[in-house]
C-alpha positions as CSV (number, residue, x, y, z in Angstrom):
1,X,11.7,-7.0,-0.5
2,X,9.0,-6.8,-3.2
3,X,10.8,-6.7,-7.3
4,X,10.3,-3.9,-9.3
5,X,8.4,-4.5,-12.4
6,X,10.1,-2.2,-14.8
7,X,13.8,-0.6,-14.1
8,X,15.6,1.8,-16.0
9,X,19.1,2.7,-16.2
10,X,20.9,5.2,-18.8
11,X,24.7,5.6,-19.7
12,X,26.5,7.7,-21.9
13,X,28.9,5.7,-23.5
14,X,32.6,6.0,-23.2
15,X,34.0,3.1,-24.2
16,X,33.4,-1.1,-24.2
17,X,35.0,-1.3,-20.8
18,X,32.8,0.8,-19.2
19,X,29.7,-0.7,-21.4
20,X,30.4,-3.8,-20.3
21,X,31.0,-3.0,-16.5
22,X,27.4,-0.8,-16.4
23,X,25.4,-3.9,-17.9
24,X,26.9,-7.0,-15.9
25,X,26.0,-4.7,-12.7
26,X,22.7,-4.2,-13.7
27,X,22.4,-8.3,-14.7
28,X,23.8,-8.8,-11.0
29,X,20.8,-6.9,-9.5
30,X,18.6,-7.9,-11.9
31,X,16.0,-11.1,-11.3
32,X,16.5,-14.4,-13.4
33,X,13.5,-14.1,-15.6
34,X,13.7,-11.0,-16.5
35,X,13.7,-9.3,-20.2
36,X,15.6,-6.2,-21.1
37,X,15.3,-3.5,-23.7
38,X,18.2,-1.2,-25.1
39,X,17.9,2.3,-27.0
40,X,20.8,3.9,-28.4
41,X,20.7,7.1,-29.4
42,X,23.8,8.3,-30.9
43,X,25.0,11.7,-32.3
44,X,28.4,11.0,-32.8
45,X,29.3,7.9,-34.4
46,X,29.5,6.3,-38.0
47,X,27.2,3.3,-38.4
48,X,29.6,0.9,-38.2
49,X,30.2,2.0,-35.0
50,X,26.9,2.2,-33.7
51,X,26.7,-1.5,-35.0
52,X,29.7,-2.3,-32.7
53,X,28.4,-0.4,-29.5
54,X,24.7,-2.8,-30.4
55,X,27.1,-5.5,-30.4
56,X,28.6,-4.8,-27.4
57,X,25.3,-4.9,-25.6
58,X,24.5,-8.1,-27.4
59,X,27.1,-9.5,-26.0
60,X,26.2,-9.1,-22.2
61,X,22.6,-9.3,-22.9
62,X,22.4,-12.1,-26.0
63,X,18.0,-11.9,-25.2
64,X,17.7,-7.9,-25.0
65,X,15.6,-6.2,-27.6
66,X,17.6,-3.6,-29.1
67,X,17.0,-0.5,-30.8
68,X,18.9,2.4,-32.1
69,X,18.9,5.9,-33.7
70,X,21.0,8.7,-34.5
71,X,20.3,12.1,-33.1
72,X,22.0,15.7,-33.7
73,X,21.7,15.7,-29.9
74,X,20.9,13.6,-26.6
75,X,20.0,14.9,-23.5
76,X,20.8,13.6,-19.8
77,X,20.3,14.4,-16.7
78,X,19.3,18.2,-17.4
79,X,22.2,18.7,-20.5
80,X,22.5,17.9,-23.7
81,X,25.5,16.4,-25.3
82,X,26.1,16.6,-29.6
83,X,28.9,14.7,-29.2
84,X,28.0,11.0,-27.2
85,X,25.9,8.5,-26.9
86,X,23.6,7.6,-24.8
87,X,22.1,3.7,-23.8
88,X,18.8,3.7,-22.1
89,X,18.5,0.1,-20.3
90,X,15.6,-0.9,-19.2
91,X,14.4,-4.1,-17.5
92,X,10.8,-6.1,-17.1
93,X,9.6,-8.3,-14.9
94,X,6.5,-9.3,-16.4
95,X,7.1,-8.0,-19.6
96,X,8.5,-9.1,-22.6
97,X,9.3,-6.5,-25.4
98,X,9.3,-7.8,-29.0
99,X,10.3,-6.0,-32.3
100,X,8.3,-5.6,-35.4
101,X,9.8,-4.1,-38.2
102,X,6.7,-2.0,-40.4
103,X,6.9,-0.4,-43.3
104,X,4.8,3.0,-43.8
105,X,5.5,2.6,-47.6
106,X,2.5,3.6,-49.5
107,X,0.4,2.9,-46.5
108,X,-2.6,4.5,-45.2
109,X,-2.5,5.2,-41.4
110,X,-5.8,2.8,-41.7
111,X,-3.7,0.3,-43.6
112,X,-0.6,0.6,-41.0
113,X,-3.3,-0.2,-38.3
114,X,-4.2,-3.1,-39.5
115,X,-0.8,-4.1,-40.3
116,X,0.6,-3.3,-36.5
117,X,-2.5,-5.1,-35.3
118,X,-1.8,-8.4,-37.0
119,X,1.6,-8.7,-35.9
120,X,0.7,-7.5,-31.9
121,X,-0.8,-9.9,-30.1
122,X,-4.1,-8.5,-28.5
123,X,-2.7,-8.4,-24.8
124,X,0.1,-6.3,-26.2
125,X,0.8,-2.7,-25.6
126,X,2.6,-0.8,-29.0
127,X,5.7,1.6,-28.6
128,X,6.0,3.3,-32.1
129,X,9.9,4.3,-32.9
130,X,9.8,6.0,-36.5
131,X,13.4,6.3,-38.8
132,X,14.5,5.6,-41.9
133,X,16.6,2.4,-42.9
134,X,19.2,1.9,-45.5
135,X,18.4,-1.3,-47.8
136,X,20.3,-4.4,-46.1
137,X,22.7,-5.6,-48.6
138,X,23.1,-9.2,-46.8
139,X,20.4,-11.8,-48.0
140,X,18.8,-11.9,-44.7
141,X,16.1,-9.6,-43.6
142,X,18.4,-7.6,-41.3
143,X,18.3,-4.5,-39.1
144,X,20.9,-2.3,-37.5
145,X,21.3,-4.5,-34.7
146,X,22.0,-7.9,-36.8
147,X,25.2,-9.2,-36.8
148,X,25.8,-8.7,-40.6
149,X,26.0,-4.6,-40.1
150,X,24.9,-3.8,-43.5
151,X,22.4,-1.8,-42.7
152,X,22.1,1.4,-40.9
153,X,19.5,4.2,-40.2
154,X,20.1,7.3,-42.2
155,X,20.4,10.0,-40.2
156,X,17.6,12.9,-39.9
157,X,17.3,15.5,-43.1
């Protein structure tokens, strides 16, 4: 039977149990050398706890790429839900995904460009995910999804 290349899976989280039970299944069908990347999109919890579910995943999948952002709203299979969240999982074959953290700060959109072109490396294609982060308080250059949790999107005005 011929691999997939990409596969994608979505949850809407209920609890760790049932986080943890979704992504060890999709590990057990998943090839060895594959690469993973998480979104969650959440409309109900603090940021602390958005910083636990992230860790959750982590756990499980210590190599994904993960990414995260609050919502008034998430939609699944046809409804939409103001009170869950929802994990979108999906795996590569040949594929890698990488993070890059840019700032639009007093940028041009020419400026950006050149910015986003000198971290991508020329083979790579560019998924753009827009939101606005809280300072990091930790002396590391951190994100929501580091393990120090000091830092947190905002969430939409």
């Amino acid at each position: 039977m011929h691999e997939k290349e990409i596969v994608s899976s979505a949850l809407l989280y209920r609890d760790q149990t049932d986080l943890k039970n979704f992504l060890k299944e999709q590990c057990r069908t998943a090839p060895p050398d594959c690469s993973w990347l998480v979104l969650i999109h959440t409309c109900c919890h603090s940021p602390a706890s958005a910083v636990a579910i992230a860790q959750h995943v982590k756990e499980v999948l210590p190599d994904a790429a993960v990414l995260g952002t609050s919502a008034a709203a998430v939609i699944h299979h046809g409804s939409i839900y103001t009170d869950q969240c929802l994990l979108h999982i999906t795996r590569f074959r040949r594929t890698r995904p990488e993070i890059f953290r840019l700032s639009l700060d007093g940028k041009t959109p020419e400026e950006l460009a050149e910015e986003a072109a000198e971290n991508f490396p020329a083979d790579s294609r560019a998924c753009l995910h827009f939101s606005q982060i809280s300072t990091c308080t930790c002396s590391r250059s951190c994100n929501i999804w580091n393990s120090c949790g000091s830092t947190f999107p905002l969430p939409a005005a």
